[in-house]
C-alpha positions as a Markdown table, in Angstrom:
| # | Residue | x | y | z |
|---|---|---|---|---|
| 1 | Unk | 23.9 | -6.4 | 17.1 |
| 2 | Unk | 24.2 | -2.8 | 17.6 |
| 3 | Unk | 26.7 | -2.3 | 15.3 |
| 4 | Unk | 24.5 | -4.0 | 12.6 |
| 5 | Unk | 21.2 | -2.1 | 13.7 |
| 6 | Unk | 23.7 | 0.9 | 12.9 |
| 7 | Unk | 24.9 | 0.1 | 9.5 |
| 8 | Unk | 21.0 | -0.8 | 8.6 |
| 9 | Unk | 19.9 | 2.4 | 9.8 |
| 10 | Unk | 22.8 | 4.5 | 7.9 |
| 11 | Unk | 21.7 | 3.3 | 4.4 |
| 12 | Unk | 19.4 | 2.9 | 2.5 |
| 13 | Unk | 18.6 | -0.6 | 0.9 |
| 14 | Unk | 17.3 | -1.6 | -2.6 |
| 15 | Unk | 14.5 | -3.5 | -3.5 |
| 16 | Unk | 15.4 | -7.0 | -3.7 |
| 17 | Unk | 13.7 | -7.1 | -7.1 |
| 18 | Unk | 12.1 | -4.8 | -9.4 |
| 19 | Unk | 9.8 | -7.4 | -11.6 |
| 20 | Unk | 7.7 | -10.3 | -10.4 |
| 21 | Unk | 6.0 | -12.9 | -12.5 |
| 22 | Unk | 2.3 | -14.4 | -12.3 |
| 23 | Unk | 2.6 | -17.0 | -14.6 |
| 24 | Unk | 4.3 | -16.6 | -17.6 |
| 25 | Unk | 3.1 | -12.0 | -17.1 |
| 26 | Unk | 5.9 | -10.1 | -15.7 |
| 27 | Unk | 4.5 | -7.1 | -13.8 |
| 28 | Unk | 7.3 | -4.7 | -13.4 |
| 29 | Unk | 7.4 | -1.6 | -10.9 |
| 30 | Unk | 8.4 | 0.4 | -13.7 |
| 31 | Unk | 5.6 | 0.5 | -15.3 |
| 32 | Unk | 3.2 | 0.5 | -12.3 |
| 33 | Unk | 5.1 | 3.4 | -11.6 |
| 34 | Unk | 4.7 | 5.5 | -15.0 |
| 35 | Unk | 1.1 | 4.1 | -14.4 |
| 36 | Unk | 0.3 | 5.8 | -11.0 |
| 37 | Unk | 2.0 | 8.7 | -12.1 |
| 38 | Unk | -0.4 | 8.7 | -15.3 |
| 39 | Unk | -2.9 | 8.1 | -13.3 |
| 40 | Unk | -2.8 | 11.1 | -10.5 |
| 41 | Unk | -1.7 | 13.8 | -13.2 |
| 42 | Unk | -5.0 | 13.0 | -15.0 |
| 43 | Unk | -6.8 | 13.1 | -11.6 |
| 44 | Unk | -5.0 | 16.2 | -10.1 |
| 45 | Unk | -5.4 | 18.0 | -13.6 |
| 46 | Unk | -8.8 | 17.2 | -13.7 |
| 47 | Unk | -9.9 | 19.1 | -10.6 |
| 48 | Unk | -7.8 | 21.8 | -11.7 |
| 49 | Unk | -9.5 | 22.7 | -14.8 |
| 50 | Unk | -12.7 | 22.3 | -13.2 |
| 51 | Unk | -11.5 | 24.7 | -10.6 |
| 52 | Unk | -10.8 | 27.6 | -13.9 |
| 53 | Unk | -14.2 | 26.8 | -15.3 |
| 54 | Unk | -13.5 | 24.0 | -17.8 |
| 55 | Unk | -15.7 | 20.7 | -17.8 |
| 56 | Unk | -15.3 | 17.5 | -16.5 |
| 57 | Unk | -13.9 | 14.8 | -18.5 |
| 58 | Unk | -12.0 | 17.2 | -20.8 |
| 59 | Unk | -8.6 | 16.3 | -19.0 |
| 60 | Unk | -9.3 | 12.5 | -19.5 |
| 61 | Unk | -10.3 | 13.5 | -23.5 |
| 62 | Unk | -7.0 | 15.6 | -23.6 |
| 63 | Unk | -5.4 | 12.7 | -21.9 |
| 64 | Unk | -6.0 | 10.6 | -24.8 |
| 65 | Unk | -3.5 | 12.3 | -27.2 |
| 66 | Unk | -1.4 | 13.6 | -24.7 |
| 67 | Unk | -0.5 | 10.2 | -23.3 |
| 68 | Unk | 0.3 | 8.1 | -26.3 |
| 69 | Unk | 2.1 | 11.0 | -27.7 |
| 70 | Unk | 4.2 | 11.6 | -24.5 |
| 71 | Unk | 5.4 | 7.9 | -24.5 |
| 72 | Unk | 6.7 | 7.7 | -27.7 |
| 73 | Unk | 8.4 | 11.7 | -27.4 |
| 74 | Unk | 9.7 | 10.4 | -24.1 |
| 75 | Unk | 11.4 | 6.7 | -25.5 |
| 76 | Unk | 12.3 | 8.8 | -28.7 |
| 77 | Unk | 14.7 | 10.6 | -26.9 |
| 78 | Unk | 16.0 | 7.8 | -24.7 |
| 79 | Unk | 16.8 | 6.0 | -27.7 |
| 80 | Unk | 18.5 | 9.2 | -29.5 |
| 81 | Unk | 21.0 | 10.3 | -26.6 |
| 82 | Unk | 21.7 | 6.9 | -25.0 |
| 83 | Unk | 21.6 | 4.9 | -28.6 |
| 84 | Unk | 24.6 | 3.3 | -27.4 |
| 85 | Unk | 23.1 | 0.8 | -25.3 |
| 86 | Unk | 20.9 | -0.4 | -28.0 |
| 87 | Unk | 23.5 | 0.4 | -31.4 |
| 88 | Unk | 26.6 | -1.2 | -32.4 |
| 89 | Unk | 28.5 | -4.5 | -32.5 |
| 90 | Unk | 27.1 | -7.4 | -29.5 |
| 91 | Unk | 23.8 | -4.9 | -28.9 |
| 92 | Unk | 19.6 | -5.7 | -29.7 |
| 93 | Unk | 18.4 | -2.8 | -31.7 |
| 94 | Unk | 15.0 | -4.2 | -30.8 |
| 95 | Unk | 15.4 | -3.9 | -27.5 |
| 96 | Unk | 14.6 | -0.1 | -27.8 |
| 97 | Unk | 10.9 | -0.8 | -28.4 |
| 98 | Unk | 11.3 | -2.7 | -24.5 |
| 99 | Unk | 10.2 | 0.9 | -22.7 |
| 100 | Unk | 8.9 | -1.4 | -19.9 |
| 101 | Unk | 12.6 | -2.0 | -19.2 |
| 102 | Unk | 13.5 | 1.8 | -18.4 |
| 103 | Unk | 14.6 | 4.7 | -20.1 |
| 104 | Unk | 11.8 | 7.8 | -20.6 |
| 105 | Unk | 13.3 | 11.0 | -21.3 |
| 106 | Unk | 11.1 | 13.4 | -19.8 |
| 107 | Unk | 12.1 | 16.1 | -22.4 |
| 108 | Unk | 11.0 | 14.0 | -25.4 |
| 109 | Unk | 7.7 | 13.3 | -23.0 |
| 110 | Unk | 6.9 | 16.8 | -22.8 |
| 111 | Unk | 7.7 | 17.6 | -26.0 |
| 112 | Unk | 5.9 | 15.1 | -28.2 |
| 113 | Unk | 3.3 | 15.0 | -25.2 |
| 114 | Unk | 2.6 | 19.0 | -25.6 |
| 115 | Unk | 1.8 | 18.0 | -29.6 |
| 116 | Unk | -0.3 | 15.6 | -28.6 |
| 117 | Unk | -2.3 | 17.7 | -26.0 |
| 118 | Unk | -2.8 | 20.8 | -28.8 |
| 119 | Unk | -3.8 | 18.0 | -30.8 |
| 120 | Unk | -6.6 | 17.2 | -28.2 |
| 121 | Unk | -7.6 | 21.0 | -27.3 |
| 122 | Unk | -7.6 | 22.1 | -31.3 |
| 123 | Unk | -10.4 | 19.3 | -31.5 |
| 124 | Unk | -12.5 | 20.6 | -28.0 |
| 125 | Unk | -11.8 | 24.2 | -29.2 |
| 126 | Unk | -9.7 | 24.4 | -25.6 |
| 127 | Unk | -6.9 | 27.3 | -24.8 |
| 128 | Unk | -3.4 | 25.2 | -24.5 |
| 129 | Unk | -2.2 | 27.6 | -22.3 |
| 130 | Unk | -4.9 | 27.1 | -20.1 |
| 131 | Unk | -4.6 | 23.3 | -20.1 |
| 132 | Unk | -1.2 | 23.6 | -19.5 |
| 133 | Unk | -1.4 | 25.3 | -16.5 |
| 134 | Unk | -4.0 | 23.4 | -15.3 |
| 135 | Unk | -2.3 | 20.3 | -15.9 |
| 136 | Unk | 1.3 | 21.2 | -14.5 |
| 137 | Unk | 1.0 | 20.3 | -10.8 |
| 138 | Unk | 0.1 | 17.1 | -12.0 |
| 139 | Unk | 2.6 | 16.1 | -14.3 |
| 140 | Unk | 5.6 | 17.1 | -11.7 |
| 141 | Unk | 4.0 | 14.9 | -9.2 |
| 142 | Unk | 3.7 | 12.0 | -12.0 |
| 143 | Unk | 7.2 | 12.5 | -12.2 |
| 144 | Unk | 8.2 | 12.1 | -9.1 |
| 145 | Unk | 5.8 | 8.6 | -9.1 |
| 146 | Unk | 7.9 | 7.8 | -11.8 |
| 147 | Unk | 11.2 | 7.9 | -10.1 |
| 148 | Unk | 10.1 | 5.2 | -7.6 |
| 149 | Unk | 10.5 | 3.2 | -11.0 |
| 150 | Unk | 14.1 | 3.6 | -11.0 |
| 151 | Unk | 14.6 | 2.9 | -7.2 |
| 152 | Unk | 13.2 | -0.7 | -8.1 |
| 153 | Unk | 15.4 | -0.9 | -11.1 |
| 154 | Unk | 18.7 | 0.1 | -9.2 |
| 155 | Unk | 19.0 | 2.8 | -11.8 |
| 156 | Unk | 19.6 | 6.6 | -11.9 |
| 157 | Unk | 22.2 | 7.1 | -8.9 |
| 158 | Unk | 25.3 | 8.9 | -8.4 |
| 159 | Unk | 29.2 | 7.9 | -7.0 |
| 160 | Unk | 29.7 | 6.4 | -3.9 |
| 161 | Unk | 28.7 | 8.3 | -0.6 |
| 162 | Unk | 29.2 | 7.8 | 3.6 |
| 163 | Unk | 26.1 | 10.0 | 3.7 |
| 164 | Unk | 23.5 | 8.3 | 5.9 |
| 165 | Unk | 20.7 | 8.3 | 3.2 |
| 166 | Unk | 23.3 | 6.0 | 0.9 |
| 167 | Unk | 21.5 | 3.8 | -1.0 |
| 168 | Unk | 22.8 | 0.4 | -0.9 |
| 169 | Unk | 23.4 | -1.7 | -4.6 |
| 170 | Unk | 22.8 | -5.1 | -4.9 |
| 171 | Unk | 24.5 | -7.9 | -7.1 |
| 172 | Unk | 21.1 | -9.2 | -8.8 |
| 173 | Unk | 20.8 | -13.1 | -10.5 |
| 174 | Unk | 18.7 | -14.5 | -13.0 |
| 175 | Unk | 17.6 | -17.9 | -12.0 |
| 176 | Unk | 19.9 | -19.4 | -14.4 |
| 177 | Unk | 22.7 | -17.5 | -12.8 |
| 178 | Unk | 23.0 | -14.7 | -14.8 |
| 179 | Unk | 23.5 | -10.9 | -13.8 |
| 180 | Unk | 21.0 | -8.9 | -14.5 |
| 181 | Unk | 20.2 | -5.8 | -12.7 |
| 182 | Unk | 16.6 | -5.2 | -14.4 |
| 183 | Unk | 15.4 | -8.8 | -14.3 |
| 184 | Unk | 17.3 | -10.2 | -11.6 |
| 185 | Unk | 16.8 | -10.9 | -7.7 |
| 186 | Unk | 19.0 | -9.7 | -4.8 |
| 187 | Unk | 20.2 | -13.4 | -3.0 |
| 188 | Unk | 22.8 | -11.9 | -1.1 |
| 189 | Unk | 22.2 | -8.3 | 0.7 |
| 190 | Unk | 25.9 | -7.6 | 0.7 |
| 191 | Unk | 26.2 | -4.2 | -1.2 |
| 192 | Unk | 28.3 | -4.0 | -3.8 |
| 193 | Unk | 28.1 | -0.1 | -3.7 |
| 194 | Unk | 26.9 | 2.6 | -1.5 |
| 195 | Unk | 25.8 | 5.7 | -3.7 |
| 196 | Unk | 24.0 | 9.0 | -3.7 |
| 197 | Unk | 20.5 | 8.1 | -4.4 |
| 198 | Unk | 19.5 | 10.7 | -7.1 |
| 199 | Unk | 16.7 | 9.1 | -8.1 |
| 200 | Unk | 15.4 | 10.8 | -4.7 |
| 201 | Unk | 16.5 | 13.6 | -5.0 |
| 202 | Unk | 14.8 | 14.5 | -8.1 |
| 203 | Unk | 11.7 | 12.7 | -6.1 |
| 204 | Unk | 11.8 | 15.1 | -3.3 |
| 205 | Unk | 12.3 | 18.0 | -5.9 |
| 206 | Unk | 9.4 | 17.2 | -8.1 |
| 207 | Unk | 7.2 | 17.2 | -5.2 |
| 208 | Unk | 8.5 | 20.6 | -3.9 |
| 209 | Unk | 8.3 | 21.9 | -7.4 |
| 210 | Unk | 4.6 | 20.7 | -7.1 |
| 211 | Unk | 4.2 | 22.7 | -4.2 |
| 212 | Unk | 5.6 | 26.1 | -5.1 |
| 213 | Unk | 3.7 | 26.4 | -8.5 |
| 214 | Unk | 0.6 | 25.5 | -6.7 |
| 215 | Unk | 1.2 | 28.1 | -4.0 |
| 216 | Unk | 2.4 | 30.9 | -6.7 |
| 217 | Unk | -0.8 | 30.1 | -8.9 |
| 218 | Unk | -3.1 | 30.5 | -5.9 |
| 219 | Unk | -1.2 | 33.6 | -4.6 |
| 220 | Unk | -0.8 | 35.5 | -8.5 |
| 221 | Unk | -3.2 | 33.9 | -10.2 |
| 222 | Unk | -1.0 | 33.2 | -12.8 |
| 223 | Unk | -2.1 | 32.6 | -16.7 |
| 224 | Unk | -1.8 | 32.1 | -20.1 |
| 225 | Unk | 1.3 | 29.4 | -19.9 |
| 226 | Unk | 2.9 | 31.1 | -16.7 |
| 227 | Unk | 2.1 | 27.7 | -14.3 |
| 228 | Unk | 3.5 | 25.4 | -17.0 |
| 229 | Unk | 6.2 | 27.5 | -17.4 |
| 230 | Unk | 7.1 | 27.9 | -14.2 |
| 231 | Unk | 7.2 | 23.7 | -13.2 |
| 232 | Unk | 9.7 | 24.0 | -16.4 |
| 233 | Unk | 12.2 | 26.6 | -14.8 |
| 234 | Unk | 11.7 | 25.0 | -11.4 |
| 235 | Unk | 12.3 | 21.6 | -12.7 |
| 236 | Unk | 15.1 | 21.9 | -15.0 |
| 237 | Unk | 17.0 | 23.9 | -12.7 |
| 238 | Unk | 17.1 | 20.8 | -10.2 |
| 239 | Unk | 17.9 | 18.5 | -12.9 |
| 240 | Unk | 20.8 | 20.4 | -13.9 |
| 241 | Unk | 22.5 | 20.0 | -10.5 |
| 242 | Unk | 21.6 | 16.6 | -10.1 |
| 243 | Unk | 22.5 | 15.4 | -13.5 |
| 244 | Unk | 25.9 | 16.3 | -12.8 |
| 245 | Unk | 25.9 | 14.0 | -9.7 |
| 246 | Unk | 25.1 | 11.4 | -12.1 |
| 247 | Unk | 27.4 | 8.4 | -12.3 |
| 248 | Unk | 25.6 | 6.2 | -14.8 |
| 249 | Unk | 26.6 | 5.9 | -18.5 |
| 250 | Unk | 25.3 | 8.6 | -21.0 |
| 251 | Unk | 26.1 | 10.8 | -23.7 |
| 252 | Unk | 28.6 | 13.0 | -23.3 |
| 253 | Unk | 28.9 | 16.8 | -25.1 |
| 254 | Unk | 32.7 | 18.5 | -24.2 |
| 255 | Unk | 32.8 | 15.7 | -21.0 |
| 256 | Unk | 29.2 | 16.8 | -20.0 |
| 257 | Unk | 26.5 | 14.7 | -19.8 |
| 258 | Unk | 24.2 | 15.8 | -22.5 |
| 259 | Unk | 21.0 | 16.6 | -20.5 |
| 260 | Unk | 23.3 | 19.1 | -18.3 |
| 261 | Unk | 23.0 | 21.3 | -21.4 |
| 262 | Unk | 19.5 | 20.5 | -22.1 |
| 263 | Unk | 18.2 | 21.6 | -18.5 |
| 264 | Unk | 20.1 | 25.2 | -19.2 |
| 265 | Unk | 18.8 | 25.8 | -22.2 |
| 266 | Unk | 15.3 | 24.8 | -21.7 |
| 267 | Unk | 15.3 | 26.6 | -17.8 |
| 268 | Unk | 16.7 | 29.9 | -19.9 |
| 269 | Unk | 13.6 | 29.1 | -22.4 |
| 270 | Unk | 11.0 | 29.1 | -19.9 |
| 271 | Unk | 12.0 | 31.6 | -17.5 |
| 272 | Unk | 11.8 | 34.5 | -21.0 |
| 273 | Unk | 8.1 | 32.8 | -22.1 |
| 274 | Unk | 7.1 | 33.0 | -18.1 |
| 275 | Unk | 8.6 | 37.2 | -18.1 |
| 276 | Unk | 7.0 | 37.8 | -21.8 |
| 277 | Unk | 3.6 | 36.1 | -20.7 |
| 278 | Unk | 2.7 | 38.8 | -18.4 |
| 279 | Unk | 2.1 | 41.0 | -21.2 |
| 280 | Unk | -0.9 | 39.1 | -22.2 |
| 281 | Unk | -2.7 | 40.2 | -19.0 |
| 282 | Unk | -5.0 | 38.6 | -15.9 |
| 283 | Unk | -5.2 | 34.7 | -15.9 |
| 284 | Unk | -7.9 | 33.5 | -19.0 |
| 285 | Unk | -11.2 | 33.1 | -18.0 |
| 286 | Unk | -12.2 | 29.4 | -19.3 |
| 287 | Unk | -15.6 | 29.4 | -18.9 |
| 288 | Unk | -15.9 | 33.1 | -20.6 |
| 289 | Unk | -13.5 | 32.0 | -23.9 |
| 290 | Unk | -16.3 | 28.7 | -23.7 |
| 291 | Unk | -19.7 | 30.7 | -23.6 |
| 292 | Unk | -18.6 | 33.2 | -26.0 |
| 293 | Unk | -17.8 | 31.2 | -28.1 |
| 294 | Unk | -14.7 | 32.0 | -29.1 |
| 295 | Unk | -11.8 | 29.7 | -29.1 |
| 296 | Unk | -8.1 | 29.5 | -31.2 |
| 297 | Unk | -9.8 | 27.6 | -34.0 |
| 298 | Unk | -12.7 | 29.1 | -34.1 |
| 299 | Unk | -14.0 | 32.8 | -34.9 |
| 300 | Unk | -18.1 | 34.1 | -34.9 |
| 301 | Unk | -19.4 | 34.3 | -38.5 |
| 302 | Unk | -21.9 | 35.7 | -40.4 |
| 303 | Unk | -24.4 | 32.8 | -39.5 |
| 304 | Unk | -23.0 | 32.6 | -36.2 |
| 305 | Unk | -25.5 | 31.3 | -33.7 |
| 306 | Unk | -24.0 | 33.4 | -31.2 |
| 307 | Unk | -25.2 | 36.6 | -33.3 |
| 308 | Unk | -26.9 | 39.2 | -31.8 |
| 309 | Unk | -31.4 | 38.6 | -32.4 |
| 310 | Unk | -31.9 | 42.1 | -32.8 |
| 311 | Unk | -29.3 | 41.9 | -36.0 |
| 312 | Unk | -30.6 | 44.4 | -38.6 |
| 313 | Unk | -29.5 | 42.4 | -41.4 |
| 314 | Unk | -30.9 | 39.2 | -42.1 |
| 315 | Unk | -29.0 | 36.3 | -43.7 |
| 316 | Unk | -30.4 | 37.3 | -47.1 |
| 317 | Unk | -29.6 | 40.7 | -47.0 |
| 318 | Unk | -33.2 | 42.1 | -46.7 |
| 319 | Unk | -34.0 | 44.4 | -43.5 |
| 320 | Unk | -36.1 | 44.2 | -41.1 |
| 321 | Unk | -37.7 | 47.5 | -42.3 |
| 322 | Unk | -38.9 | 45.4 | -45.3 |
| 323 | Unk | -40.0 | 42.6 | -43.3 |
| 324 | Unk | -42.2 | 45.3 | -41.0 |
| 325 | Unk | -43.9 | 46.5 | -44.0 |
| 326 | Unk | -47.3 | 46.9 | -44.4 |
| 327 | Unk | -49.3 | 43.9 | -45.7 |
| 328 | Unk | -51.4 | 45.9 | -48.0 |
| 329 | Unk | -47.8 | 47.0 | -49.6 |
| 330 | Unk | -46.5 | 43.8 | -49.9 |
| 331 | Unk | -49.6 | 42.3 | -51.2 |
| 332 | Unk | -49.4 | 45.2 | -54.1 |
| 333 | Unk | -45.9 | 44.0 | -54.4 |
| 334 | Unk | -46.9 | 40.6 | -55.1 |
| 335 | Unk | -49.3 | 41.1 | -57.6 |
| 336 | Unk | -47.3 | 43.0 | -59.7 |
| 337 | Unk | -44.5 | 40.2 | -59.3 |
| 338 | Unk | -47.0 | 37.7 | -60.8 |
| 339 | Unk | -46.7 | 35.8 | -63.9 |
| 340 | Unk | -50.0 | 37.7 | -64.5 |
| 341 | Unk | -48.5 | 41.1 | -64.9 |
| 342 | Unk | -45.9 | 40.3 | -66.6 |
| 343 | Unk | -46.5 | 41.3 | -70.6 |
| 344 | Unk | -44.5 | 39.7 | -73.8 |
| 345 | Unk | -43.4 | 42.1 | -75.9 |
């Protein structure tokens, strides 16, 4: 007995299953996951950009672009580096459009979701930047949410360890008998593998990436891009030592997996907009660039509300020195103007 409660308390198991069915609707941990994670970046980002003097709601109406656009960047990508699994002789092409079974690459998400979000904040007259910042904190801990997904769906881990945190893998059956590590239910708790769980450790990094661009925005007041760009170099320089821990199948660039290149070229990316973004000055003042008036797609005209009253010129071009003249002048003016005083020739 103590030998077992030993070997239970050296690993760590998996989730007997990672969908259940009500009826004929499958509700998957996956996507409850992506969900949750959806849910708190809008929540956490919302308070943030209250906090820099934006208005309430904005995030949600951000949200709205940056969302749909972010699930497709992220699934685009999927598709593109690990086409293998959905391309070629015995495979379902149309199994690429099944996101809810897996596969979001977060740099297609970001991507494709940042087009999305300028989208949104070109049509509120909102800074990116700003947003951006506002929104990083969130997004980090929505990925970390997110990994939870992949602990459900046995996915995401690296070669076999005697660590104590191992995470124990399961054989998983279909009810007709078939394997199936996605759809399938653990009958026999026998591990077939004890492995490095890396989904977890890009968990507990994302939530201490949350943490230290949180603490250096309060602390430098950081602006213009510099909070976004920091969760970038602080997350991509994780997922560069953890993708090469890695054991699952992927595409491979000189025997490297491929997004072992893309973390070092995007960290490199971030780290020189986060250095060159300090020329640009102190962190933007929201609620100013909004009561000025003045946003990216947007500049003060001629008949600009925002135009000073005491203006000397008037829209028509006259001066307010003619408008402050004397009536008796203007009424001689008027008389002469009149159809009456006119003369043919």
């Amino acid at each position: 007995m103590g030998a077992v409660l030993d070997a239970l308390l050296a690993t760590i198991p998996s989730p007997d299953q990672g969908v259940w069915h009500l009826g004929p609707l499958p509700i998957r941990a996956y996507a409850l996951c992506i969900i949750a994670g959806i849910i708190v970046a809008i929540w956490w980002g919302e308070r943030r950009w209250v906090e820099r003097g934006g208005i309430k709601g904005e995030v949600t109406d951000i949200a709205v672009w940056a969302v749909p656009f972010g699930l497709v960047g992220g699934r685009l990508y999927h598709v593109i580096t690990d086409n293998q699994k959905y391309f070629g002789p015995g495979k379902d092409p149309l199994a690429a459009l099944e996101i809810w079974n897996g596969g979001l690459g977060i740099w297609g998400a970001i991507a494709l979701g940042a087009v999305g979000a300028w989208i949104g904040c070109r049509r509120k007259g909102i800074p990116l930047p700003a947003m951006a910042d506002a929104l990083a904190p969130g997004i980090v801990a929505a990925q970390a949410i997110g990994r939870l997904g992949n602990y459900f769906n046995q996915e995401l881990y690296g070669g076999d360890t005697t660590l104590p945190w191992g995470l124990e893998i399961y054989r998983r059956v279909t009810q007709d008998g078939r394997e199936d590590a996605l759809a399938g239910v653990a009958v026999d708790h026998t591990p077939i593998q004890v492995v490095h769980p890396t989904f977890l450790y890009e968990l507990l990094w994302n939530l201490g990436v949350a943490f230290l661009i949180v603490w250096a925005d309060r602390k430098f007041r950081l602006g213009h891009g510099r909070v976004f760009a920091l969760y970038v170099a602080g997350y991509t320089a994780g997922r560069f030592w953890i993708e090469l821990m890695r054991t699952d199948e992927a595409t491979l660039i000189f025997g490297t997996r491929v997004n072992v290149f893309v973390s070092a070229i995007v960290f490199f990316g971030a780290v020189a907009y986060f250095i060159i973004a300090k020329s640009r000055g102190e962190r933007e003042d929201v609620a100013a660039v909004r009561s000025s008036g003045v946003t990216p797609s947007s500049t003060p005209s001629s008949t600009s509300p925002l135009r000073p009253l005491n203006d000397d010129t008037s829209t028509d071009g006259t001066t307010e020195a003619a408008e402050e003249a004397p009536a008796g002048d203007v009424a001689e003016k008027d008389k002469k103007d009149s159809p009456e005083s006119v003369k043919p020739e």
